[in-house]
Each structure stands twice: as C-alpha cells, then as structure tokens.
LOVEX-516679 format. One record per residue: residue in one letter; x, y, z of N, C-alpha, C in turn. Coordinates in Angstrom, 2 decimals, decimal comma. Layout:
N
aa	n.u	n.v	n.w	ca.u	ca.v	ca.w	c.u	c.v	c.w
a	X	Y	Z	X	Y	Z	X	Y	Z
...
% end
This chain:
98
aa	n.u	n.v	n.w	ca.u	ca.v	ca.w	c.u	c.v	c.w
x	-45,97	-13,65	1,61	-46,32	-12,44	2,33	-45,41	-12,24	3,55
x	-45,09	-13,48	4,28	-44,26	-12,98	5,47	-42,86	-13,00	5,16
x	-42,20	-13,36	4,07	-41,12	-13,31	3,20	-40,78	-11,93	3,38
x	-42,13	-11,19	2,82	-41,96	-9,56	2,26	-41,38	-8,96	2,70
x	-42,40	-9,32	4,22	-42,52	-8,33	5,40	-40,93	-8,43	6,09
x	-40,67	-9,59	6,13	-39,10	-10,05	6,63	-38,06	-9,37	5,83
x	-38,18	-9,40	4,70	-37,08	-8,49	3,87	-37,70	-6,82	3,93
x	-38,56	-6,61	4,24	-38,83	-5,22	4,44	-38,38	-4,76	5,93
x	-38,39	-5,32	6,84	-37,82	-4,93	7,68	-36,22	-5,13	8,13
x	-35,93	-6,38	7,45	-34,45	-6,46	7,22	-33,82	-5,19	6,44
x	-34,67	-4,37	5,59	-34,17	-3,80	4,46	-34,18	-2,34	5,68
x	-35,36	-1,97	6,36	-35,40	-0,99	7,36	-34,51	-0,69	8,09
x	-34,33	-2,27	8,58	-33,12	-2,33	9,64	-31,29	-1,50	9,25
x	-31,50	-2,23	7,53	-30,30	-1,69	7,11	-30,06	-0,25	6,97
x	-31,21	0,11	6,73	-30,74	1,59	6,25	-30,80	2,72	7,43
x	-31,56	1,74	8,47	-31,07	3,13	9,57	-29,83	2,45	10,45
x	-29,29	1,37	10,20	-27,69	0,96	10,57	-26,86	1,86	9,53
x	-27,30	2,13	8,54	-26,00	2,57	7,61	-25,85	4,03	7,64
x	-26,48	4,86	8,79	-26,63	6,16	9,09	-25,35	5,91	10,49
x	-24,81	4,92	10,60	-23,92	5,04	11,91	-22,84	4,06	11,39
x	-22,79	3,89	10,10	-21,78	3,15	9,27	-20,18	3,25	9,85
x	-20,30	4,54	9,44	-18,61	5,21	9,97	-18,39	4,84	11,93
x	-19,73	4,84	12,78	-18,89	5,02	13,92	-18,74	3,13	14,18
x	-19,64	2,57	13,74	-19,55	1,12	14,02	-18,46	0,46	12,98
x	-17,65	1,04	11,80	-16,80	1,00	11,34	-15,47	0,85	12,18
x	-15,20	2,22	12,97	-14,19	2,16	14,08	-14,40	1,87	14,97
x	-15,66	1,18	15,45	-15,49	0,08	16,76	-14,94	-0,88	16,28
x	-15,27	-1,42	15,03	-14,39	-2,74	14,71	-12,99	-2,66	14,43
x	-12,51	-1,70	14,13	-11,39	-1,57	13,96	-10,61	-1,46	15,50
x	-11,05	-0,92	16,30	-10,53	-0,75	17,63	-10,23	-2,41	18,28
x	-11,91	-2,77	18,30	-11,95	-4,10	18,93	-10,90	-5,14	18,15
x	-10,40	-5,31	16,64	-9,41	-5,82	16,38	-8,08	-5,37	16,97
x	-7,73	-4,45	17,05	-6,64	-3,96	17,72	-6,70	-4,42	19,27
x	-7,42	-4,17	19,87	-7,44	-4,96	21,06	-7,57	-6,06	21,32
x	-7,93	-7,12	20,22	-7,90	-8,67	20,16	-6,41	-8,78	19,91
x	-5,72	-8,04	19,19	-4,47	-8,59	18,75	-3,68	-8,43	20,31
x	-3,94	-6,73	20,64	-2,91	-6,72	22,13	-3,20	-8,09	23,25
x	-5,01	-8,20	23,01	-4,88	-9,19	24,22	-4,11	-10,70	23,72
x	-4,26	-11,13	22,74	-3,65	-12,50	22,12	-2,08	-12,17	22,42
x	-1,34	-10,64	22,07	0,07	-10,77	22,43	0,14	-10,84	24,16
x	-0,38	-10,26	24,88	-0,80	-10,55	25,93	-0,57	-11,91	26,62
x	-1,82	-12,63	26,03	-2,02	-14,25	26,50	-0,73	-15,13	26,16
x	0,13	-14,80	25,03	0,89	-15,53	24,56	2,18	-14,63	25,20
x	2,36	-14,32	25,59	3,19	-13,43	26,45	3,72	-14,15	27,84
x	2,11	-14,11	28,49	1,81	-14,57	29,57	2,35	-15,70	29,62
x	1,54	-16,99	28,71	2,12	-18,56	28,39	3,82	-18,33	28,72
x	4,70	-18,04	27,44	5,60	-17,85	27,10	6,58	-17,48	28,75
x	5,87	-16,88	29,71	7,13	-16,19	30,43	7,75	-14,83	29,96
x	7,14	-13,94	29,32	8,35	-13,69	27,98	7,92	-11,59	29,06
x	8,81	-11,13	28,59	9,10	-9,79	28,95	9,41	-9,03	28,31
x	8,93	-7,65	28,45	8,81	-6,35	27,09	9,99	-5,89	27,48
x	10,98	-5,40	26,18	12,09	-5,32	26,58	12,03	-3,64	26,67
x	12,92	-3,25	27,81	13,18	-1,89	28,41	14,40	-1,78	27,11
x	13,98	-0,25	26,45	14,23	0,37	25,27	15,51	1,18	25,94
x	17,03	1,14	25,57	17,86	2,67	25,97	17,79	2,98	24,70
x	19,13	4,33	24,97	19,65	5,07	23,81	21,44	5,00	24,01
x	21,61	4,41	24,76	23,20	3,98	24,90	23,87	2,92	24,29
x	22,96	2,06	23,57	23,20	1,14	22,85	23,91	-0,12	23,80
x	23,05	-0,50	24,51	23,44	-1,90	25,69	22,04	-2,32	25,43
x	22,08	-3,89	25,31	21,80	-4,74	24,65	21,67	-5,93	26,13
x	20,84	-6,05	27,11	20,79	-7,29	28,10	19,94	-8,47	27,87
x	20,19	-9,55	27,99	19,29	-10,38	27,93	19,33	-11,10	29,04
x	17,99	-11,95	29,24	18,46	-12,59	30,75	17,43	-13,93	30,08
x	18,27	-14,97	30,68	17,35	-16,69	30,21	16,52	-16,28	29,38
x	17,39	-15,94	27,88	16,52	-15,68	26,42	16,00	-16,91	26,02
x	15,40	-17,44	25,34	15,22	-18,22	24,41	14,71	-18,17	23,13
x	14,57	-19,16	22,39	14,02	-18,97	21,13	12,79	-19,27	21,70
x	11,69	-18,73	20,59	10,05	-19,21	20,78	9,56	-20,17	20,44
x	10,17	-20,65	19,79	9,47	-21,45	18,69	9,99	-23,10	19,28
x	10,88	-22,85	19,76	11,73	-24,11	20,31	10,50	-24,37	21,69
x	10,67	-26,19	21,24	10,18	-26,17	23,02	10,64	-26,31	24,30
x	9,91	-24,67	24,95	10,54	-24,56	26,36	11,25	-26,33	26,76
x	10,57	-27,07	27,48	11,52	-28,07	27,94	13,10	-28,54	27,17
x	12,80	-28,28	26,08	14,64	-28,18	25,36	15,50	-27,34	25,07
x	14,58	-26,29	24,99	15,53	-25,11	25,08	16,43	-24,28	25,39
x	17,98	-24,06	25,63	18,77	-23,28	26,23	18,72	-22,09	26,54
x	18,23	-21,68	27,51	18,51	-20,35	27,96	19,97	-19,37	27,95
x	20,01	-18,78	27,18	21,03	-17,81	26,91	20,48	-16,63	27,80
x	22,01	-15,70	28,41	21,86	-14,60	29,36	23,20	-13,84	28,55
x	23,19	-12,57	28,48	23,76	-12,08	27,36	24,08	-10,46	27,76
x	24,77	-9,69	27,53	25,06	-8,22	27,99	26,03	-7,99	26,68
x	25,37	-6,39	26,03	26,22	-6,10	24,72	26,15	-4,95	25,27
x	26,97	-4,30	24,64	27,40	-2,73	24,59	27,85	-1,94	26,20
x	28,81	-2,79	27,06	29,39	-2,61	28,50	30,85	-2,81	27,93
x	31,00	-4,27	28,02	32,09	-4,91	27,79	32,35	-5,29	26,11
x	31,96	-5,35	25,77	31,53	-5,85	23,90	30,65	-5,44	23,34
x	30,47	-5,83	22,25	29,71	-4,81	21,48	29,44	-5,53	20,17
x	29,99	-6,75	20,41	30,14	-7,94	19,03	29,61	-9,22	19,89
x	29,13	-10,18	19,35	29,20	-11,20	20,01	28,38	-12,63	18,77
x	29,46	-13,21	19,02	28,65	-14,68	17,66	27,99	-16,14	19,34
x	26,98	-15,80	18,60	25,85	-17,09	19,79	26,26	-18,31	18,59
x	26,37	-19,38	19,20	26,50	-20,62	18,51	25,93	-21,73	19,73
x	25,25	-22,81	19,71	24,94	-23,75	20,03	23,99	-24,28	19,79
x	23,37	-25,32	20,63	22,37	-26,46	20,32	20,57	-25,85	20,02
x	20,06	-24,51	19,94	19,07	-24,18	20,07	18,38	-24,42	18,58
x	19,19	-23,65	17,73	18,85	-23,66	16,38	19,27	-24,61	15,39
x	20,95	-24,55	15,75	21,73	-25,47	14,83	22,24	-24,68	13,36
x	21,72	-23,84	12,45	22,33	-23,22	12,00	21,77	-24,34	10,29
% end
C-alpha cells in the first residue's frame, strides 16, 4: 500500500515536471556550457595561460609560450613575433623533440 502511494506520487510528480520539460531542458544545457567556460577558466588560471588578442594584419606574437602538456618546471619558454619581420619561421628544440 505505501509502495502505491509512493509510485503514485512519484508518477504525479512526473507529469507536472514534464509540463516544463523544454524550459528545464535549456537550463541544462546552459549550466553545461557554463561548466565547460568555468573549467577553461580554472585551467587557464592554473596554467598562467592568456586569450590571445585576434588581428586582421596577419602578426602572429607570442610571449613565454609553452607547450601544455609539458611540465611547466621543464619547459622552454619560447617568445616569438611573425608577420613584422618574417612571416616563416621553423621552432626546433628540446620541448617536444619531434
């Protein structure tokens, strides 16, 4: 008997949640999108790391780049400027190895 009553009101519960299906649909979708910005965020933060300023002149700066994946304490910082003076440039050293 209290089984019943428990799935009868579980069953209540559902069907006047599924009258707001669609808007609690795109809260979740939002709140994922904002878990992802804040995680790029946090790992951002960790990292040191900086959003890169977009031109249309085609110059290319970097300043104490690194790879990500490498760990900071071994990592070489590369500083870099394309499209002033050059416009080509081959990176070679100890970060990746190739």
């Amino acid at each position: 008997k209290e089984k019943k009553e428990i799935e009868r009101i579980l069953a209540e519960l559902s069907s006047e949640a599924a009258a707001y299906r669609e808007a609690i649909d795109l809260d979740y979708r939002m709140l994922v999108q904002l878990d992802v910005i804040f995680a790029k965020a946090k790992l951002a933060y960790r990292m040191r790391a900086w959003a890169p300023i977009m031109n249309d002149q085609g110059r290319v700066e970097l300043r104490n780049a690194r790879h990500p994946l490498i760990d900071p304490k071994t990592v070489v910082p590369i500083s870099l400027r394309l499209g002033t003076d050059f416009d080509t440039m081959i990176i070679t050293g100890p970060n990746t190895g190739g």
